[in-house]
Residue, then its C-alpha position, 0 to 999 in steps of 0.5 A: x763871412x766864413x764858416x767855421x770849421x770843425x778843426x778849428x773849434x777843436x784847436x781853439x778849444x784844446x788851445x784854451x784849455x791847456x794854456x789854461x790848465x797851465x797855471x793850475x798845473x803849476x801852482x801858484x808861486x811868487x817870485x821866490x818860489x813859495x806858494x801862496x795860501x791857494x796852493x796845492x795843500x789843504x787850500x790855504x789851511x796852512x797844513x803844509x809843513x814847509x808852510x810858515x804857519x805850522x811853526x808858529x807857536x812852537x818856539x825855534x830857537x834862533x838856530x832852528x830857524x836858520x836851519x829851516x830856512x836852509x833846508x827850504x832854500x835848497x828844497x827850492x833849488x835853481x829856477x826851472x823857468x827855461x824847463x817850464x817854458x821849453x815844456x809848454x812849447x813842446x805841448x804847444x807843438x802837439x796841439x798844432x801839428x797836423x797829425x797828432x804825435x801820440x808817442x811825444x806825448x806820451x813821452x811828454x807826458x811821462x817826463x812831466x810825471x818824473x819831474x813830478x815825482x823828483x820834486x815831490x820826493x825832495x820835498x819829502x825828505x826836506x820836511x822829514x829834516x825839518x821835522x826832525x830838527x824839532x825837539x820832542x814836545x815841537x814834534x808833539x805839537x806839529x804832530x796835533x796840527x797836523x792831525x787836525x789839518x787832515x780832519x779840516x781837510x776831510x771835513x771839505 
């Protein structure tokens, strides 16, 4: 039998751990882009305000409802599939080259971070719009759920 060699226990262990770093990095989605309970924010709370359940019970009307669900289908945008997956090929192609490339990815890594960035300022401004579609006694009871959700998220 052969012996296993040290480079190979590294590559195994890096390749495990990206690939599944992967998924976590991302997020959970389903196909249309929303995330699930256990996503990013306040882990399940519902504290996310493009989350469904921050609007219950403050009565929109018919047309802020229309409104919000224009302003998420746009903060979604397009589909990045073909980004993510020329991403993890590049990643892939760090980890198995002979020599590792620190300047690629370096420059993988920061181009990540501007996606990043770009996605997390459009989510911003998506809600900001939201919130200000609300009247000001819905802004008032946003605005308490809100609070209470940064406390239950101090709590854990």
């Amino acid at each position: 039998m052969k012996a296993i060699t040290l480079k190979s226990l590294v590559l195994a262990g890096v390749t495990g751990a990206v690939l599944l770093a992967s998924p976590v990095m991302a997020g959970p989605h389903d196909g249309e882009g929303h995330q699930h309970k256990g996503g990013h924010q306040m882990q399940g709370k519902g504290c996310d305000l493009m989350g469904h359940g921050m609007f219950r019970g403050l009565d929109l009307t018919a047309e802020q409802k229309a409104q919000i669900k224009a302003i998420a289908k746009e903060q979604r945008g397009p589909n990045n599939q073909g980004a993510n997956s020329a991403h993890h090929q590049q990643m892939q192609a760090l980890i198995t080259a002979p020599q590792f490339d620190k300047a690629k990815a370096s420059a993988l890594i920061e181009k990540q971070q501007n996606l990043r960035q770009e996605m997390m300022l459009k989510k911003l401004e998506s809600q900001n719009k939201i919130y200000n579609l609300l009247t000001a006694e819905q802004q008032q009871k946003l605005q308490q759920r809100m609070e209470k959700c940064a406390n239950q998220g101090k709590k854990n």
